[in-house]
N, C-alpha and C positions, 0 to 999 in steps of 0.2 A: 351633723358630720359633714357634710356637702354643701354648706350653707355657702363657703367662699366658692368652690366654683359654682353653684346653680347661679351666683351674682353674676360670675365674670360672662358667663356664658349668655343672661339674658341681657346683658349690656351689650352683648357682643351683637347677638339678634336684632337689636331694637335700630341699632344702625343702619338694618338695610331694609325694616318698612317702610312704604310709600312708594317703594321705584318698582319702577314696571319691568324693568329690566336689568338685568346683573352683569354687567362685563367681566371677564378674567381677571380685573386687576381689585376689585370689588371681594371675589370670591379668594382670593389670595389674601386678601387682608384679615377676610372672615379665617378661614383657615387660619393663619397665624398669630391671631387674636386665642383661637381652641385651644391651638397648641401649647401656646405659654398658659391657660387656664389650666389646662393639663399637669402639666411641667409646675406650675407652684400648687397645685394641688398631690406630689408626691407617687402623681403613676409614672410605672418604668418608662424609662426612655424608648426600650424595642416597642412597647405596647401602645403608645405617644405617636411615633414614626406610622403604625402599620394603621392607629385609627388615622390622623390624617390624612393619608393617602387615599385611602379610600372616598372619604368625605369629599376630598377635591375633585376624584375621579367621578363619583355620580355627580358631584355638584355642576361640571363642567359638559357632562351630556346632555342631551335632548330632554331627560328628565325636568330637570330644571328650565331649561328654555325654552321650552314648551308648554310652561303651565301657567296657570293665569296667573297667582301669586308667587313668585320666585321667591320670597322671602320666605312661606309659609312652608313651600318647599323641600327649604334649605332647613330648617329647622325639622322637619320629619325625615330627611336625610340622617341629620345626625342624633335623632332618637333612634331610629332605624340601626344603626352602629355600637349608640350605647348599649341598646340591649344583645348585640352580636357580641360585645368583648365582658359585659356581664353573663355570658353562657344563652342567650339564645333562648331557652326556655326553660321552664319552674320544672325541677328534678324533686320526687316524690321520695320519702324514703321505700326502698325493694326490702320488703315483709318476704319473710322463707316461707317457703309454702307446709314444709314441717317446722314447728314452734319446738323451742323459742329461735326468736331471730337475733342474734347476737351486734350489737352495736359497740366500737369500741372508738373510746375518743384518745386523741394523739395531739401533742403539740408543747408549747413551751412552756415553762412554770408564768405564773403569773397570768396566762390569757384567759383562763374564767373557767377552764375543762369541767371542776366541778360543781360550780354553780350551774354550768351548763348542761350537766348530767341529771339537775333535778326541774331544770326548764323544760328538758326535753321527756322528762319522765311525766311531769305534770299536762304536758301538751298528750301524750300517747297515751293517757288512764282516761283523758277527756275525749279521748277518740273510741274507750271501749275497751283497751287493753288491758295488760296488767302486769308492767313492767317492775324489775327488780334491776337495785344496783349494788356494784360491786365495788368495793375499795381495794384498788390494786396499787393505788399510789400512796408505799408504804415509805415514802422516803422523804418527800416534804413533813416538818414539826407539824403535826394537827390535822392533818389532812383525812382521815377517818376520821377525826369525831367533827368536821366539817360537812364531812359525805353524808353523818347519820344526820346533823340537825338538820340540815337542805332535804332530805330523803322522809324526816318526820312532818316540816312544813309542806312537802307536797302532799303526805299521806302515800306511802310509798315505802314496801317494806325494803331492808341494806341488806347484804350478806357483808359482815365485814369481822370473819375469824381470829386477823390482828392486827392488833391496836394500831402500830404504826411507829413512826418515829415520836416520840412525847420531847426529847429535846431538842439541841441547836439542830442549825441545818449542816448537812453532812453527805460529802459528796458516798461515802461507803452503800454500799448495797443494806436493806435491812431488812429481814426474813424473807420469805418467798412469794416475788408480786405474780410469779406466773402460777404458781398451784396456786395462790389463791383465786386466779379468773378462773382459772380450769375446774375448780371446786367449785365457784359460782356458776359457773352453767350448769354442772351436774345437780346444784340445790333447784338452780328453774327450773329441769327439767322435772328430777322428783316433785316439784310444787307446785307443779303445772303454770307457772310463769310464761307468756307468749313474749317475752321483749326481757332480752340482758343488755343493761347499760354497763361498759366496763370503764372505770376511771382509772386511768392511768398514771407513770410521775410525769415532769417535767425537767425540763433543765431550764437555768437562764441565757444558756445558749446550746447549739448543735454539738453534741460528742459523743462516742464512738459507746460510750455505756448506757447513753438515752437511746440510741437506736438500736442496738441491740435488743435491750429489754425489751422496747416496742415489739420490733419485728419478732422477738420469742413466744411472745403474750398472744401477736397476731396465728403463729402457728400453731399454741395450744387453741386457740378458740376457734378458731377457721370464721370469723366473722363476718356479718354478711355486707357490713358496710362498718369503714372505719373514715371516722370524721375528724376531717383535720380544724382545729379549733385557734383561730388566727387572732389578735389583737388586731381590729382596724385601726387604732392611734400609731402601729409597729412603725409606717412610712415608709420609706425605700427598701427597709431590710427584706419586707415581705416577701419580695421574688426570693433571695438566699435562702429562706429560711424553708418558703414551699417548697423548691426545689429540692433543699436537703430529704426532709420527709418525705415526698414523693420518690426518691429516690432508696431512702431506708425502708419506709413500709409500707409505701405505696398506694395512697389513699382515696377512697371514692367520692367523697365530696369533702366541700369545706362549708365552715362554719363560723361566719362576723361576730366576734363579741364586741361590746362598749362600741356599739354604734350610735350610739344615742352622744359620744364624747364631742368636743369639736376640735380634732383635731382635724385635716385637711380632707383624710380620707381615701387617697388613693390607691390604698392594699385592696381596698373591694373593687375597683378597675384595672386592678393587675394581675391579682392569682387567676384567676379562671383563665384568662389569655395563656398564661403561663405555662400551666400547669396542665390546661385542656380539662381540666375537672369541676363540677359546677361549685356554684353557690348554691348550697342548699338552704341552710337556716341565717338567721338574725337575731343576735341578743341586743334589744334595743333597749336596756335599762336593767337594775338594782333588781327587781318584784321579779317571782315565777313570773308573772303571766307577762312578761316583755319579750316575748319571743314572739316570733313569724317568720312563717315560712319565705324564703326569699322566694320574689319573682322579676325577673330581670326586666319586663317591660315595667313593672310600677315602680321600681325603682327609679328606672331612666326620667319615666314622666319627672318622678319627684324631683328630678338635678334638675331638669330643663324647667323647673318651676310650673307644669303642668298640671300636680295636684294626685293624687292615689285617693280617688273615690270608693274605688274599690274594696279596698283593705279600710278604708272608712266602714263603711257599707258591712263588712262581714264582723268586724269587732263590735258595732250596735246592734245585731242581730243576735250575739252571744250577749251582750251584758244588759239590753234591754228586755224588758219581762212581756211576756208577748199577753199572759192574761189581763197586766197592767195597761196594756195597750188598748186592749178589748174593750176595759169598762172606760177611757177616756173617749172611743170611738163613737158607743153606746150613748155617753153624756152628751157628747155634742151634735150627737146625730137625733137626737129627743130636743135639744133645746133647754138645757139645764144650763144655770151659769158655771163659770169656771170659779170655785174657790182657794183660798191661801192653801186648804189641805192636798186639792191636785196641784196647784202649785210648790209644795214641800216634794210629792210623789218624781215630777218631773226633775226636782233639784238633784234627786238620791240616783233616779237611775242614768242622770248625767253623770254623776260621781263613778258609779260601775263603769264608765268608759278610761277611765285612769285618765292620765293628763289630759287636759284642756288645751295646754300651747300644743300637745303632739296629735291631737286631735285636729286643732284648728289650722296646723299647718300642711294638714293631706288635703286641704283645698287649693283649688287651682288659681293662682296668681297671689297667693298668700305671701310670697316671697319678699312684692312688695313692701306687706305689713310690718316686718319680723322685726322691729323695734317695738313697735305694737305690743305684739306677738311675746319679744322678751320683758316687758314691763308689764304684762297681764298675771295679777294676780290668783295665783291657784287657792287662795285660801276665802275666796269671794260665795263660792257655795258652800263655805262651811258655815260663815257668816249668816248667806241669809238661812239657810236650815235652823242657826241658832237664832235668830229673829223670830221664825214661821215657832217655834216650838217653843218660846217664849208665852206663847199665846195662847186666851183659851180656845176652847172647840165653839165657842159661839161667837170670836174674834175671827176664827178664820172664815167661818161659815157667812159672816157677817162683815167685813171689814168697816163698812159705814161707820158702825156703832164705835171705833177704834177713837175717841176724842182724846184731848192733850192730855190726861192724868192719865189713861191707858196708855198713851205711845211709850209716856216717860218711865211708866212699869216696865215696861217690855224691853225699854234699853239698858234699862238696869237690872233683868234680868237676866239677858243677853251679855251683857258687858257693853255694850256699844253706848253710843248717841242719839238722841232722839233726831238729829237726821239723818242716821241710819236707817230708824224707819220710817221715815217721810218718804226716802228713795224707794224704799222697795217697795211702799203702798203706791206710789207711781205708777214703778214699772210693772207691777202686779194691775194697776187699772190697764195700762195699756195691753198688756196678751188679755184681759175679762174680757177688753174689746174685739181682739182677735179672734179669740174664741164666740164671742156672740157674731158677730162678722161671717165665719166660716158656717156656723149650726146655723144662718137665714140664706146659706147657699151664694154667700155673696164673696166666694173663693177669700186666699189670704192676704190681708192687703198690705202686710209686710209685717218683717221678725218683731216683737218687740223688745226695748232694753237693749237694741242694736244700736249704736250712735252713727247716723249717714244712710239709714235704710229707710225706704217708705214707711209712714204711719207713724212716724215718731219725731217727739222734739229735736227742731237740729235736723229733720229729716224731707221727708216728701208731702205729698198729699196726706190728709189725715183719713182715718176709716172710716168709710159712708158706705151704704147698700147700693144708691146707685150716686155717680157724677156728672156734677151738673154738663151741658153740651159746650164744647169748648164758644167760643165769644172768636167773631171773624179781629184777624190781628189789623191793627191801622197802619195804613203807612208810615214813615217816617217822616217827624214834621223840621223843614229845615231853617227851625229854633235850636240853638244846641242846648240851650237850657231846658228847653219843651221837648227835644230827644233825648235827652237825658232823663226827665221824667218817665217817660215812654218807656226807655229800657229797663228802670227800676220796677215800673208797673209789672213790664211782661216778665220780669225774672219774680215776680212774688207770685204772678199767676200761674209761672211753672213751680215754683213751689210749692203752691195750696196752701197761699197765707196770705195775708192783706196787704195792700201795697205800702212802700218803703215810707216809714218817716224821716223827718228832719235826724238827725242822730245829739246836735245839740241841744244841752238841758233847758228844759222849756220850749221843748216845741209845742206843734199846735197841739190845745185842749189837753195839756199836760202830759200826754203821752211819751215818757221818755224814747232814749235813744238805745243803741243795744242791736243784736241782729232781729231781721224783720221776723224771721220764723220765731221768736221764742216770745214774740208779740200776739196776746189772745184778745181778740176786741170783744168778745164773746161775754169774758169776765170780771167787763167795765157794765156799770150801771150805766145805759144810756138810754133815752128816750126811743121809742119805734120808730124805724126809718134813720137816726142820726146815727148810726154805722155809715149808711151809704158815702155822708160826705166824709167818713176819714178812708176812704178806699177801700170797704168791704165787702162782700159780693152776698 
């Protein structure tokens, strides 16, 4: 959703590392650099003016010119602000102290209200409650029997007495949406329900018989929070649109759907300013489980490309299995090897985290990546799952034993290639090594199957218990041909890999050409001692 401004803005930043110091005309550029990030990002113009202002006013104090990095500054400056005009702070929902707590969602047809009503119902039964919904939006075609499947996949019982509209869409009123919420709370109450969700209609735009009905529905129920349910792709409209509603029924928070869209985004840094009412929740995808609670500092981080560890951190703690944890801890704290079977386990309760790009993109500078990022395959651990399960229990327990007439089984059992599994017996050696690495106390010596990270082809030093003592570096000899060797040597010896060959065919003692790390001198038959003269240590 934020993916163009978190760009424009870390473009904007990168500008003023290095200088020790920021003059007025420096900090004005920076500013009007935001501004237009802002402005093509789709927030209001009043909300644009009042963040700038700000920003140049701290920026322009002693705050900034006084601190050792003015640049780093400047950028907590203006996280400092996003999370001021995103509400400041994480607004909980207010539970009645006598049950049930009545919830009533309001907004425009099309914004997601009752997919959203069974987000929110599935989030509250997982908290312990035991929330019931109500179908009050008798006026959209389908809209009850919409309420009830959303209401069955969460496991969640409906009160919904009629049917609804079953044909075209029609502006006329259709049975009675206010006795029907009024009768739905009197069901929660009789059925000891703690939580009424009431769905509401919609229009495709503001008029005088959507707000009415609202505001009628709000005075039968007296609820204790009504949530206004916003499309973040809406754009400009947004401020009209809250305004109106704020103004018909008056609402205590609001609620992002289809944030996960990419459209620009700027309704999520304009209602709260607006409106003065928080951001509470986040529909960040299709699936119940794509909701979270909003919090306006991790969101901020995520614009300014800072990363939301956080909301990492609590979503792996729900979908990770903590007993599965226990016996992998167990394993390698004994000294047992890692097999293909904890390696299927590991694949599955990755899978429990849902997206892997929406995952991988709550790290911090990932922003960078996000070509990467969008060309990353989501169907890679279904793959190897169906590779690992291809295989028998003495194939995985065993991998060695895996020769060419088994690979070629297993690819065609799988559906795949046989260097399908060539790769994953790879990368399956390289975490065995991790894992034996870590259970001799000799910490992690990097991810593996990571491409650019220590311990891996393509990557850094390879995994060893201990490293050898670095070698005093030489000076520079001034041969440029004999400096040039020099500097090939010292970049292989910071890679932890032999030093550079010729790259044309036929170089020395046949060693082709190619990069120097994917060069293993190890796995050449050579005489004892004849590594040393091809530059191996």
């Amino acid at each position: 959703m934020f993916n163009s401004l978190s760009d424009r803005l870390t473009a904007t930043f990168k500008n003023l590392r290095g200088r020790g110091r920021l003059s007025e005309a420096d900090i004005d550029a920076t500013v009007r650099e935001i501004r237009r990030a802002l402005l093509d990002a789709d927030v209001a113009v009043p909300v644009v003016r009042e963040f700038t202002a700000a920003v140049r006013e701290r920026a322009l104090s002693a705050e900034v010119s006084g601190a050792l990095n003015p640049a780093q500054q400047v950028v907590k400056i203006v996280n400092d602000e996003l999370v001021a005009i995103l509400g400041g702070q994480t607004r909980p929902l207010q539970l009645s102290k006598t049950p049930p707590t009545v919830i009533m969602l309001a907004g425009l047809q099309g914004a997601g209200k009752t997919t959203l009503a069974g987000k929110l119902a599935l989030a509250l039964k997982e908290q312990g409650h035991t929330p019931l919904l109500v179908a009050a939006d008798l006026q959209r075609p389908n809209a009850v029997t919409q309420l009830s499947v959303v209401a069955e996949r969460a496991g969640v019982p409906v009160y919904a007495p009629h049917p609804g509209n079953q044909g075209a869409e029609t502006d006329v009123v259709i049975g009675d949406p206010v006795g029907v919420a009024r009768d739905g709370v009197a069901e929660a109450k009789a059925k000891q329900h703690d939580v009424v969700i009431v769905d509401t209609a919609g229009r495709l735009g503001v008029d005088q018989v959507l707000m009415q009905q609202a505001s009628d529905i709000r005075d039968a129920t007296s609820p204790d929070e009504v949530l206004f349910v916003i499309d973040a792709m809406i754009g400009q409209d947004a401020v009209a649109t809250a305004k109106a509603f704020e103004e018909g029924v008056d609402f205590t928070g609001v609620v992002l759907s289809k944030l996960d869209g990419d459209a620009r985004g700027g309704a999520a840094l304009s209602v709260a300013t607006v409106t003065g009412r928080p951001i509470m929740f986040a529909s960040t995808g299709e699936k119940l489980t794509d909701f979270e609670v909003f919090h306006p500092d991790r969101m901020a981080s995520r614009i300014l490309d800072m990363g939301d560890v956080l909301t990492l951190i609590e979503q792996a703690e729900k979908a990770f299995d903590a007993e599965e944890a226990a016996k992998m801890a167990a394993k390698v704290e004994k000294g047992e090897d890692f097999t293909l079977s904890d390696f299927l386990v590991q694949m599955q309760q990755m899978k429990k985290l849902g997206s892997m790009k929406k995952m991988l993109g709550m790290m911090p500078g990932m922003g960078q990546m996000r070509e990467q990022l969008e060309n990353f395959d989501e169907r890679e651990v279904d793959r190897v799952q169906a590779l690992i399960q291809s295989m028998t229990p003495a194939e995985r327990d065993n991998p060695k034993i895996i020769n060419g007439s088994r690979r070629a089984r297993i690819a065609r059992g799988s559906g795949q290639t046989t260097t399908a599994v060539n790769q994953l017996l790879e990368r399956f050696g390289q975490a065995q090594k991790m894992m034996r690495q870590m259970s001799k106390g000799g910490g992690m010596p990097g991810m593996p199957g990571v491409p650019g990270m220590p311990g891996m082809p393509g990557g850094g030093k390879k995994a060893r218990g201990k490293q050898a003592p670095s070698k005093k570096v030489k000076g520079k000899s001034g041969n440029p041909a004999k400096r040039a060797q020099q500097e090939r040597e010292a970049m292989q010896r910071a890679l932890g890999g032999p030093a550079a060959k010729p790259s044309a065919p036929g170089s020395a003692f046949g060693v082709g050409g190619g990069e120097p790390s994917e060069q293993d001198l190890s796995k050449l038959q050579l005489p004892d001692g004849f590594d040393k003269l091809l530059g191996g240590r």
